[in-house]
C-alpha positions in Angstrom: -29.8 62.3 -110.3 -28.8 59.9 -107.6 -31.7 57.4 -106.7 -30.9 54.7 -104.3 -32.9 51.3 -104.3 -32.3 48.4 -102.3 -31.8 44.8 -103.0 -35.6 44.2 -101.5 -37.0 46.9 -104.2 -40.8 46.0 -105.3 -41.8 47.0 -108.7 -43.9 49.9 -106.9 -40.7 51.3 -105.4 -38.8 51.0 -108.5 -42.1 52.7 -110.2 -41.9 55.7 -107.8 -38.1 56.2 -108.5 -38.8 56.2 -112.2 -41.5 58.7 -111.9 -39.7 61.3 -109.2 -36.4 60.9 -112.2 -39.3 61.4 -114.7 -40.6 64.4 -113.1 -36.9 65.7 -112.4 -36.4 65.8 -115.9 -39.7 66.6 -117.4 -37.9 69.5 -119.6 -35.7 66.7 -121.2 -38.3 63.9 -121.7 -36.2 61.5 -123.4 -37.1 60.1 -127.2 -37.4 57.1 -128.3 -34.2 56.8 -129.5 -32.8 58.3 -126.5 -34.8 55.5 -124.7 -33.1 52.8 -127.2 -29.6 54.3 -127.3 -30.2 54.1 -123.2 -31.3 50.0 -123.4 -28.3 49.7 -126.0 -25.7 51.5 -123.7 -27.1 49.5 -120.3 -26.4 45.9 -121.8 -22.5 47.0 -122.5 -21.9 47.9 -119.5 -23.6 45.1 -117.6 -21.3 43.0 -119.6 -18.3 45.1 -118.5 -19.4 44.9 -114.8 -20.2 48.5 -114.1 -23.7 48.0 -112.9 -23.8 51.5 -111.6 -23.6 52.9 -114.8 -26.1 50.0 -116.4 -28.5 50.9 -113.6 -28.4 54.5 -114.5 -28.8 53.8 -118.0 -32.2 51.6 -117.3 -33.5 54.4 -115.2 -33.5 56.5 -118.6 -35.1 54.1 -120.8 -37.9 53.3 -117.9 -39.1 56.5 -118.4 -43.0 56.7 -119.4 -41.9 58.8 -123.2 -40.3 55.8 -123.8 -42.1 52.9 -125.6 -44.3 50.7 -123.2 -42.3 47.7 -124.1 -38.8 48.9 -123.6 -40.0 50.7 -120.0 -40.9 47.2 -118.8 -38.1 45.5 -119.8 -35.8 48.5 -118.1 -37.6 48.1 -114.9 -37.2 44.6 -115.0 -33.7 44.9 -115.5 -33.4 47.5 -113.2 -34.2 45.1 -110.4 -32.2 42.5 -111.5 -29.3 45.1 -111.7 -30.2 46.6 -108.3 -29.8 42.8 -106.4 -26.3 42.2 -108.1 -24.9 45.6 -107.0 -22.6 45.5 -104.0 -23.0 47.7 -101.7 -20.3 48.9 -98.2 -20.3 50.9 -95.1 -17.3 52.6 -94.2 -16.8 53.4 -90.4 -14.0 55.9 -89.7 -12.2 56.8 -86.2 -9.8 59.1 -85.1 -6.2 57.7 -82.8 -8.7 57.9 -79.6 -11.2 55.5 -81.0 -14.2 58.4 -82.0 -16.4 58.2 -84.9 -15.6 60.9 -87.8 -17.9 61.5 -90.6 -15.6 64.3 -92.2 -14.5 61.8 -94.7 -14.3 62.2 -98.4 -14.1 58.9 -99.7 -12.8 58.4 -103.7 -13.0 55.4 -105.6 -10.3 54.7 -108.6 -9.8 58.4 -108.7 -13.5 59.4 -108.8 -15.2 61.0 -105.2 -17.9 58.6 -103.8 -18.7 59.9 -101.2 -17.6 63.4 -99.7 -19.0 62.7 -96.1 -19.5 59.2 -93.9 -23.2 59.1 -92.6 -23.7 55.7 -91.9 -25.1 54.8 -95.1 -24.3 51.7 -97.4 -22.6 53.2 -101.0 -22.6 51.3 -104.0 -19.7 49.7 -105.6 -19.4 48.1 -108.8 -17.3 44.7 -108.2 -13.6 44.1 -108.5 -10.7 45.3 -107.3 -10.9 48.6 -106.6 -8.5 51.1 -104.9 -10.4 53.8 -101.9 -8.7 56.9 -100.9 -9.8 58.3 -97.3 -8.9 62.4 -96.1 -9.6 64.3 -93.8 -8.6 67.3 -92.0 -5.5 67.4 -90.1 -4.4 63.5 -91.0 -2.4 62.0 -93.4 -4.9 60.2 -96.5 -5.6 56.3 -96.3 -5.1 54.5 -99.1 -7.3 51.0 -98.7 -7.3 48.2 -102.0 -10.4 46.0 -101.7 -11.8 43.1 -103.8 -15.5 43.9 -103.9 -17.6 40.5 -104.7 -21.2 40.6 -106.6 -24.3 40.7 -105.0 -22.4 41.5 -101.4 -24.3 44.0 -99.3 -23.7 46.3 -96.8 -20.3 45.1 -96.3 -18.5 46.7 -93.6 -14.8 48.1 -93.3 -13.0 50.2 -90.2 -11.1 53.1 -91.4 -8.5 54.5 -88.6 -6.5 57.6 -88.8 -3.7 58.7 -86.6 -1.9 56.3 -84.6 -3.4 55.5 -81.3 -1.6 57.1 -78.0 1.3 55.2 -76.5 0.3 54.2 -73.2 2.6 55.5 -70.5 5.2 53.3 -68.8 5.8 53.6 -65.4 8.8 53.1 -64.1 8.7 51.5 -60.3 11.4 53.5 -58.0 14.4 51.7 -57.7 14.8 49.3 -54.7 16.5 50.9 -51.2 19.3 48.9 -50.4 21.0 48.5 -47.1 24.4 50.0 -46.1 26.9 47.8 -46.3 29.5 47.2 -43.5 32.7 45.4 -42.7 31.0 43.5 -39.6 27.6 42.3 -41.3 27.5 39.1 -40.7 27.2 37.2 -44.4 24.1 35.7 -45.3 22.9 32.5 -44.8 23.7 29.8 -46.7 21.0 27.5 -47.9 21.0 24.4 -45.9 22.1 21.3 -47.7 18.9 19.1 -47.7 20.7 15.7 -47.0 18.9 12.8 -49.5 17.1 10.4 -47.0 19.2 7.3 -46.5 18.5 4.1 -48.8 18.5 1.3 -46.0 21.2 -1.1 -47.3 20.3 -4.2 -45.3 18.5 -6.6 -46.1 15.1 -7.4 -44.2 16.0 -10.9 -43.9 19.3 -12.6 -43.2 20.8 -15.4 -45.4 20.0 -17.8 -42.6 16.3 -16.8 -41.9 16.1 -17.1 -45.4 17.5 -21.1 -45.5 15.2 -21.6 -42.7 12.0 -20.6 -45.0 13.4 -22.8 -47.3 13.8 -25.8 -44.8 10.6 -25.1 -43.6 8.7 -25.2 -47.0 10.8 -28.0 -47.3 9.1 -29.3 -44.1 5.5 -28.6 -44.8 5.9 -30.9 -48.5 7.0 -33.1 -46.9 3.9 -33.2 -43.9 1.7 -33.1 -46.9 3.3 -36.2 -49.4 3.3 -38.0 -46.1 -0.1 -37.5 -45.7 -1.2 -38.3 -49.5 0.8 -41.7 -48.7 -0.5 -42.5 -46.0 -4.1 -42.3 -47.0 -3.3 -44.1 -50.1 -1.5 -46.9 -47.5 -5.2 -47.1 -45.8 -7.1 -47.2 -49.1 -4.8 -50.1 -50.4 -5.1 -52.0 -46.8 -8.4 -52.1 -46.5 -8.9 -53.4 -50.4 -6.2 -56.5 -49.6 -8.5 -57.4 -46.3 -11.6 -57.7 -47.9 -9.9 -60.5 -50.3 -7.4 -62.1 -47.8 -8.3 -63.2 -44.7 -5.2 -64.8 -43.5 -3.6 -65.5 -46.6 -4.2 -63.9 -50.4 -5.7 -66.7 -52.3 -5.7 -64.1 -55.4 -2.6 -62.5 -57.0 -4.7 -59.2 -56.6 -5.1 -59.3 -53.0 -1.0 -60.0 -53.1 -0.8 -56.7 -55.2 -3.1 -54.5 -52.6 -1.3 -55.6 -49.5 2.1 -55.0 -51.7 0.8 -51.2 -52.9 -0.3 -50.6 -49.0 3.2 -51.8 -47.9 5.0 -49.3 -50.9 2.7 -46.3 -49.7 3.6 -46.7 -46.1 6.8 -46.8 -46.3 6.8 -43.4 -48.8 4.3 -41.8 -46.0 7.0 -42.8 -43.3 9.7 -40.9 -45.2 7.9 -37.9 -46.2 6.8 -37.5 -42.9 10.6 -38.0 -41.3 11.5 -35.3 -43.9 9.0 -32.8 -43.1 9.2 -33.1 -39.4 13.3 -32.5 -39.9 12.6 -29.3 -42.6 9.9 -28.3 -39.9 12.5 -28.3 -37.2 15.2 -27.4 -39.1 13.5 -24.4 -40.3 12.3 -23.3 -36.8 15.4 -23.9 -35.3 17.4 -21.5 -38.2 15.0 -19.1 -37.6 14.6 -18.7 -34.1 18.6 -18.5 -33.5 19.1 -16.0 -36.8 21.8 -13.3 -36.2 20.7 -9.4 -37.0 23.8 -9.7 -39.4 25.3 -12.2 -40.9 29.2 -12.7 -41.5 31.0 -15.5 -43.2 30.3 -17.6 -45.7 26.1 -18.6 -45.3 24.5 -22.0 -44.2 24.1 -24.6 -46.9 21.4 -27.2 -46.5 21.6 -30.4 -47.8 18.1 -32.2 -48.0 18.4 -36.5 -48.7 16.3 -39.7 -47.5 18.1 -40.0 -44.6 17.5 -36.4 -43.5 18.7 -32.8 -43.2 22.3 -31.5 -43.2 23.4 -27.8 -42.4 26.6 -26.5 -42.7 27.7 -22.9 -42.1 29.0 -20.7 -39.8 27.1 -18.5 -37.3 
């Protein structure tokens, strides 16, 4: 007697399998101690793993000739043992990908199942070795580790090995007749790298003349700075002397206004030369220079260049 139950089984479902394996086997009502050698025998092999086997056993010790105790404690147990049972669904295909349900499937030497319809089979767990035939194809031999309490596990059984796809060869390419007067093929023209302008953008001379001319505008500027500090120190030795200094701070003032002038005079004779000098350089610059370069010679008493041009 083969009665399925799922891992969602209600104690009314598990009552109506009981009763149609009751009625089944009315002629062989089991005893009572057929219903304890039953409870016995289930708790061994629950403790070796093979729940199918316990689950059969609890189905014969739920029966209603059995005590009243001991058939609610088997249909307890029964549930218990029906949750924990794995269960899998083999799907098998021939080498062009259809479904085949002529499939005997044997588990560790013992059939399971002697057709595939879709439907989940139960597997004790461990490691467990599945043999797959059918007609006209070489057996599979599968080795699976089947865990506790994992349903409806699915597997893919293929036979035959799928068909080699065809390779198509592509004709062979025409080539052209080949002559004594064809003229040779073009050689790839030589991309010439872009030339890396050598010359400077400015001369040696421009460049002395933008150094006298920086020369020239420090010099405007010190002159300047002088020159208002000559003012500033004038104006602070009139408002004490009149004609003479009767103080030695008036004598100081007109002495600082003197000193400042003077600098003011001279950094404003240097930057009008570096100003000129500059300008001058520029303006009269070669596009090339050859020989040895200007030198420039900056002192109090003005700007010297040497060079050739």
């Amino acid at each position: 007697m083969n009665c399925r139950l799922s891992a969602l089984s209600t104690a009314a479902t598990l009552g109506a399998c009981v009763g149609m394996w009751s009625g089944l086997a009315r002629a062989a009502d089991p005893t009572t101690s057929d219903c304890l050698a039953a409870a016995e025998a289930s708790l061994k092999s629950g403790n070796e793993h093979h729940l199918r086997t316990e689950r059969e056993q609890l189905l014969v010790c739920a029966a209603s000739s059995c005590p009243p105790d001991i058939v609610k404690e088997c249909i307890r147990r029964v549930e218990e043992v029906n949750v924990a049972i794995p269960t899998i669904i083999f799907e098998a295909k021939d080498a062009a990908g259809n479904d085949l349900s002529a499939v005997k499937v044997t588990l560790d030497g013992e059939v399971l199942a002697e057709k595939l319809d879709g439907t989940a089979l139960s597997i004790d767990p461990g490691e467990h070795t599945f043999l797959f035939e059918t007609a006209g194809q070489p057996p599979i031999t599968k080795h699976y580790v089947i865990h506790e309490a994992q349903k409806d596990r699915h597997e893919a059984i293929a036979f035959g090995t799928p068909p080699v796809p065809a390779i198509v060869t592509p004709p062979p390419a025409v080539t052209a007749p080949t002559s004594s007067t064809a003229a040779p093929a073009p050689a790839l023209a030589a991309v010439a790298p872009s030339p890396v302008e050598s010359n400077r953008a400015l001369g040696t001379q421009k460049i002395v003349a933008i150094v006298a001319g920086s020369v020239g505008v420090v010099g405007v500027i010190g002159g300047t700075i002088f020159g208002l500090v000559a003012m500033s120190r004038k104006n602070d030795a009139q408002k004490v002397c009149s004609g003479q200094c009767p103080t030695q701070a008036g004598v100081n003032d007109w002495n600082d206004a003197k000193d400042a002038g003077n600098a003011s005079t001279a950094f404003y004779i240097i930057g009008g030369l570096g100003l000129a000098g500059g300008a001058a350089l520029w303006f009269t610059a070669p596009s090339s220079n050859h020989g040895p370069g200007p030198q420039v010679g900056v002192g109090p008493g003005g700007i010297q260049l040497k060079g050739t041009w």
